[in-house]
C-alpha positions as CSV (number, residue, x, y, z in Angstrom):
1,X,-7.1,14.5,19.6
2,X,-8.8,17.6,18.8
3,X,-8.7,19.2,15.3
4,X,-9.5,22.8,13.8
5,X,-12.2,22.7,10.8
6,X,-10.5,25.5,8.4
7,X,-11.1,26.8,5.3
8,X,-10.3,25.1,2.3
9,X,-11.4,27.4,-1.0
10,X,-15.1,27.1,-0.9
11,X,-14.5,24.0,1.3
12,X,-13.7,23.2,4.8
13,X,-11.0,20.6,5.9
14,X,-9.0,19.2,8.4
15,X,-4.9,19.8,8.8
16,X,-3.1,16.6,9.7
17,X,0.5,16.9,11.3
18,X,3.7,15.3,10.0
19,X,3.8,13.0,12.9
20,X,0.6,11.6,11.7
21,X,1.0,11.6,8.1
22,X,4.0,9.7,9.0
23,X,2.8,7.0,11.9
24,X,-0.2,6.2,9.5
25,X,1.8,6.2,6.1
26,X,-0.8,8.7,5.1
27,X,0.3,10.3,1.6
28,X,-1.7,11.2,-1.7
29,X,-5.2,9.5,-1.3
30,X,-7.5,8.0,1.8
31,X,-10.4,6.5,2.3
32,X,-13.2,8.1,4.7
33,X,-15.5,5.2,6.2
34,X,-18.8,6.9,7.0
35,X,-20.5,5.7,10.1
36,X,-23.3,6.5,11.9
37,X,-21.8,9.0,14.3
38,X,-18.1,9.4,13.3
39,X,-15.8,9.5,10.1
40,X,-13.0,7.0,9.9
41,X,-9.7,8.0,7.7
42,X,-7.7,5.3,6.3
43,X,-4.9,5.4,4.1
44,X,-5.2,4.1,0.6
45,X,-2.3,2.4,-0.8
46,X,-1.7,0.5,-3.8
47,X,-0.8,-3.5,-3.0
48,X,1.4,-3.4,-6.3
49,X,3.3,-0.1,-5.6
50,X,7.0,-0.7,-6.5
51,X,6.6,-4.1,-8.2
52,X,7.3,-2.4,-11.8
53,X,10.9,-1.4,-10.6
54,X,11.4,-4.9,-9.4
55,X,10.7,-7.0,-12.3
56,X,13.1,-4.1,-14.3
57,X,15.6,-4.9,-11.9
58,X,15.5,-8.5,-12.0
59,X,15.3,-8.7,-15.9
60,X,18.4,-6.1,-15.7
61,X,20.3,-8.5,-13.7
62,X,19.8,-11.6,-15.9
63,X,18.4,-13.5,-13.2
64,X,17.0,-16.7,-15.1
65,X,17.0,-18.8,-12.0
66,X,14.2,-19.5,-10.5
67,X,13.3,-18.5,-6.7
68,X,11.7,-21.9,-6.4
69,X,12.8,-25.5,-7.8
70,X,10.1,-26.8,-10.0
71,X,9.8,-30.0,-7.7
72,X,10.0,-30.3,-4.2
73,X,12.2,-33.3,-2.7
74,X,9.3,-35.5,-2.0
75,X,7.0,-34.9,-4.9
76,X,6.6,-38.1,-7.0
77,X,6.4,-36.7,-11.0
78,X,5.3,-40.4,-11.7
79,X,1.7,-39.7,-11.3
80,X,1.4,-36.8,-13.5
């Protein structure tokens, strides 16, 4: 794919289309991997993103039970 460099203030950048932005989940930040002959654009994203809201909506709920049982069906709590 071929790209136009334009200018960006005292800059010069790159325009990326909706389609990619989308297909590559491309939004705020990404990374630029420098090689030796060519520039690679990743998107940055945050592993934890949307975890905050989560634990607000499980506390919200009430939910005391827990997703897993404390022992499986064949542990042995004897040795312990």
């Amino acid at each position: 794919m071929e790209a136009k460099i334009i200018q960006v203030g005292n800059s010069k950048g790159i325009r990326l289309s909706k389609t990619i932005l989308e297909k590559y989940n491309i939004s705020d930040k990404v990374e630029l991997i420098l090689k030796e002959d060519s520039i690679v654009i990743t998107p940055i994203t945050s592993p934890r993103e949307g975890w905050s809201e989560a634990f607000k909506s499980l506390s919200e709920d009430n939910a005391e039970e827990p997703l897993i049982d404390d022992f499986f069906d064949d542990e042995q709590n004897e040795e312990w």
